[in-house]
C-alpha positions, 0 to 999 in steps of 0.5 A: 625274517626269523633269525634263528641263532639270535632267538636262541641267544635270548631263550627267556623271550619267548615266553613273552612272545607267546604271551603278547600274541595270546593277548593280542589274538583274545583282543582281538576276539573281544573286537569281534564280538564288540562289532557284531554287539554294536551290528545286531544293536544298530539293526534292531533299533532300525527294525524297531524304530526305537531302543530295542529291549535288550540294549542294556544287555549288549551296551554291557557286553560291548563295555566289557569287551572294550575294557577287555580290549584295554586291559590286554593292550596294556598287558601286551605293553608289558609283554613288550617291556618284559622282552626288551628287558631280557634282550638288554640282559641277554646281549649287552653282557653277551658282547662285555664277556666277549669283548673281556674274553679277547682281551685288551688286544681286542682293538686289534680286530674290532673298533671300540666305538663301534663295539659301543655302539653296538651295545647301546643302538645295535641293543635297542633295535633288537629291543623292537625286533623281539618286543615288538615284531616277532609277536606281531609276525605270529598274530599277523599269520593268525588274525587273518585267519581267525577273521577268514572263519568268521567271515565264511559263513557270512559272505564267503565271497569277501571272506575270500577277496579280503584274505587274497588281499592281505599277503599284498602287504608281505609281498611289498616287504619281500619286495624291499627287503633284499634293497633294505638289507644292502641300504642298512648296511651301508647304514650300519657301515658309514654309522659305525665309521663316523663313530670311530671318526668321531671317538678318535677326534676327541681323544686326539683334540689336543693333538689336533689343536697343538698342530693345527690340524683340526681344520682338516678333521673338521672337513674330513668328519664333515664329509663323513657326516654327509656320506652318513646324512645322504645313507639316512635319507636313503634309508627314510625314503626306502621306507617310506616308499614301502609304507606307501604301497603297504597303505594303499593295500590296506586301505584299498583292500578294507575299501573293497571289503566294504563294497563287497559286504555292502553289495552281499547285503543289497543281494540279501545275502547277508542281514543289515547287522552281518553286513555292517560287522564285516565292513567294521571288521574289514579293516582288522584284515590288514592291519595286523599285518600293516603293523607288521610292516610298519616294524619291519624296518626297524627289524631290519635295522636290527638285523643288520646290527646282529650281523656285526654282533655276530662278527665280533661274537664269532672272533677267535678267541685266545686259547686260555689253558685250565691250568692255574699258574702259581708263583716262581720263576720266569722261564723264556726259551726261543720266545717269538711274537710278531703282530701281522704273522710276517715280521718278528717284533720279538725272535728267539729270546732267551732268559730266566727272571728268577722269583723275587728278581729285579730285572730291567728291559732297555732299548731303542724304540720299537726294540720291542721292550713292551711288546715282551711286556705284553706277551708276558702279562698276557695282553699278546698271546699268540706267542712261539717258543716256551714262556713258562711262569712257575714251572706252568706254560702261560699258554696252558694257564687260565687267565683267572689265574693270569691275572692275580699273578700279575700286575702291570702298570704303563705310563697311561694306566686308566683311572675311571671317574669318582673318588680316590677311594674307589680307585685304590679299592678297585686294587683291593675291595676289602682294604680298610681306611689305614690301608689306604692312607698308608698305601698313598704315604708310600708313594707320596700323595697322602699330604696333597690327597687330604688337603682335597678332602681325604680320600673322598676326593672326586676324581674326573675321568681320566684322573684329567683333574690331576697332574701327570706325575700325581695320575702316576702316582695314584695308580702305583698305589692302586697296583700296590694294594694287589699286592701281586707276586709280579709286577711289570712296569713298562714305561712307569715314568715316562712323562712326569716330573723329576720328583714323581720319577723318583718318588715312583722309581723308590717304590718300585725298587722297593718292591725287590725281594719280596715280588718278581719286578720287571721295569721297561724304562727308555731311561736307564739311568732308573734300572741301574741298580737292576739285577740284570738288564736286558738289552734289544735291538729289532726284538733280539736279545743283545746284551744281558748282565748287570749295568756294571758288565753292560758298561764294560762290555762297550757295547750298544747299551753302553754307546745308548746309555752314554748318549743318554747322560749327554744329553741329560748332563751336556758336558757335565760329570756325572755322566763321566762318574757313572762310567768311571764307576762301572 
């Protein structure tokens, strides 16, 4: 069971490889000579009737073979660890760069909680496949034979019977291995389901709970984690099926190398001390290769891990062009997207966001407002028509470049555990305390962040310790200290109070000029004063002017922007002051 491509993926290993089997083949030759030490030891004492001289001598060669022996077991231990050390290095950045490498729509193709689990129990189970079965598969081709050369000139006849019996044992794991491959799978398939299952419950718990819907998860998890229990079981019975029938080998074949060497010895033969050696050594026969089997499951569970590695290490990735995208206008012509490769969320859209623009994006939902927010910063990237930045095909840029061009912020930007400080530096590493502070001031948290201890303050995952509107807040700031040429806000403000809205809808609008700005907002009262809104309807542009010309045009944003205002200001004026404005 040598997987070549995963052995390839991990060159550093095998040194270590080579190592452990060096150090377990020289153990085991210092077993040898401790074990016909100990033989010729017993046969001289009987011979003599007493202490034979001389057995200080072998009491000495025995102790040093026995401290060799310890010595090597403990360096083949490191071995061990050096190898699991340089997996772990290997494919936990392999799949985080592949995963980086997809993009934020990577959920699309592979579920996060099973990319997890990948990196954390898929890693540790190819831990023990090159820790600890590789090196034990080349001794256990090694071991027998040194023994067979060993045992030859002794009794060929045991050498011969106890060498036929050994490949029983990889008979048996040839037996399971095509049941265990499909059983590990299955394994692998209902683990990584129960973790989805269990990720997405957590998450959606208020949900859950809100509509009273958690009793129903509870049973449908339940039944999961029954399907899961049931495959465990299965996996544990197959192996411990197999570790029978690999015991009775071993033991019955060191059984009969007994008898075998004791029946040479009563046919002279053999010598007592040639005869006791060998029924010592007998065992050493199989277990190399009982121990090979014993991490056989193990490795097969690995392999079974690999598999899935390599179906999200062998997902496309998004062609990335080598060129570098600079700052300027943003040029789309007969811009088309869709999800599923059938339906258009986004068809033929034309426009021109010049540099330093305030332009706004509105709609009814699923108009496909965020959808051009994503093909434009990239998170979608198999796009038709031309999208060009700067006078640069997007296709055609890197996304090195992509992403110092562009920032975008989203009504659920995600704040990550620790301190006020590491958050705002994850925007700029090398911004110094007054930028901090004054960052804060301009969206108006400085006053509320010093009163929880200044810009030490702890934040809990998710910002969860923080109001709504405060979490938006926070995040803006962060943006702002990117200080990008572009920034997309899509959604910015949904779901927060009425002063966060503001305070956030000021700063953006004083972004205008000095940054390219485009604001996807469902409430337009906030994009107003853009420089030019574009209006969807089922991914086509409709409308496209100021709210001034919109409103005179008496058309779809018109009809959507004065449903807005009653409903914002039932029977109230300044819905009516808005229109008689425009």
């Amino acid at each position: 069971m040598i997987n070549k491509r995963l052995i390839a993926m991990v060159p550093e290993v095998k040194p270590f490889i080579f190592k452990k089997v060096v150090a377990s083949w020289v153990s085991l030759l210092a077993g040898i000579v401790l074990w016909f030490t100990v033989a010729k030891t017993l046969e001289q004492v009987l011979e003599e009737g007493a202490v034979a001289q001389g057995t200080g001598t072998a009491f000495l060669v025995a102790g040093g073979c026995i401290v060799i022996r310890f010595f090597l077991t403990r360096l083949s231990a490191g071995y061990t660890h050096q190898a699991a050390a340089c997996v772990k290095a290997r494919l936990r950045p392999a799949i985080y760069d592949k995963l980086r490498r997809l993009g934020s729509s990577y959920t699309d193709r592979f579920p996060t909680a099973e990319a997890v689990q990948l990196a954390g129990e898929g890693v540790e189970q190819l831990e023990t496949y090159f820790g600890n079965y590789l090196p034990q598969f080349f001794y256990a081709m090694l071991a027998p034979l040194t023994l067979l050369i060993v045992f030859l000139p002794l009794s060929p006849l045991t050498a011969a019977v106890l060498f036929l019996c050994v490949p029983l044992i990889p008979a048996a794991i040839i037996a399971v291995q095509r049941v265990a491959k499909r059983l590990l799978r299955k394994y692998w398939d209902a683990y990584a389901n129960l973790g989805d299952s269990f990720l997405e419950n957590i998450q959606g718990l208020t949900t859950l709970k809100v509509y009273s819907a958690d009793q129903a998860r509870h049973k449908a998890m339940n039944e999961e984690a029954e399907h899961f229990r049931k495959v465990t079981m299965k996996v544990l019975t197959m192996q411990l099926n197999s570790v029978t029938i690999m015991d009775l080998v071993a033991y019955g074949g060191t059984a009969l190398g007994s008898i075998l060497s004791g029946r040479a010895f009563l046919l002279g033969q053999v010598s007592f001390a040639g005869a006791v050696a060998m029924i010592l050594l007998a065992s050493e026969f199989f277990l190399a290769m009982r121990a090979l089997g014993s991490f056989f499951h193990v490795a097969m569970n690995g392999m079974a891990a690999s598999e899935r590695m390599f179906r999200l290490l062998d997902l496309t990735e998004p062609e990335e062009g080598g060129k570098t995208l600079e700052n300027g206008p943003i040029s789309i012509q007969e811009l088309s997207f869709s999800y599923d490769g059938r339906k258009d969320a986004l068809s033929g859209l034309e426009c021109t966001i010049p540099q330093g623009g305030f332009f706004a994006v509105s709609g009814r939902s699923g108009c496909g407002k965020s959808t051009l927010a994503a093909v434009i910063s990239g998170a979608q990237t198999h796009y038709r028509g031309s999208l060009q930045i700067g006078g640069t095909e997007l296709r055609e840029g890197s996304a090195e470049s992509l992403r110092s061009l562009i920032t975008v912020v989203s009504f659920n930007s995600y704040i990550f555990g620790g301190s006020v400080r590491s958050t705002l530096l994850e925007g700029r590493p090398d911004a110094d305390e007054s930028a901090l502070q004054e960052v804060l001031r301009r969206v108006n948290l400085l006053d509320f962040v010093q009163s929880q201890g200044g810009l030490d303050m702890p934040l809990m995952e998710r910002a969860s310790n923080l109001s709504g509107g405060q979490r938006q807040r926070l995040a803006l700031a962060r943006a702002l200290l990117k200080d990008s040429p572009i920034y997309i806000f899509d959604e910015a403000t949904s779901n927060i109070d009425a002063e966060s809205e503001e305070d956030i809808m000021g700063v953006i609008r004083s972004l205008k000029g000095r940054h390219t700005v485009l604001v996807i907002s469902h409430r337009l009262a906030n994009v107003t004063d853009a420089d030019k809104i574009l209006y969807l309807e089922h991914g086509r542009l409709c409308e496209s002017g100021s709210h001034n010309a919109l409103m005179r045009m008496d058309g779809g944003y018109a009809a959507l922007f004065r449903a807005q205002q009653e409903l914002e200001h039932p029977g109230g004026k300044e819905g009516e002051e808005c229109e008689e404005t425009a």
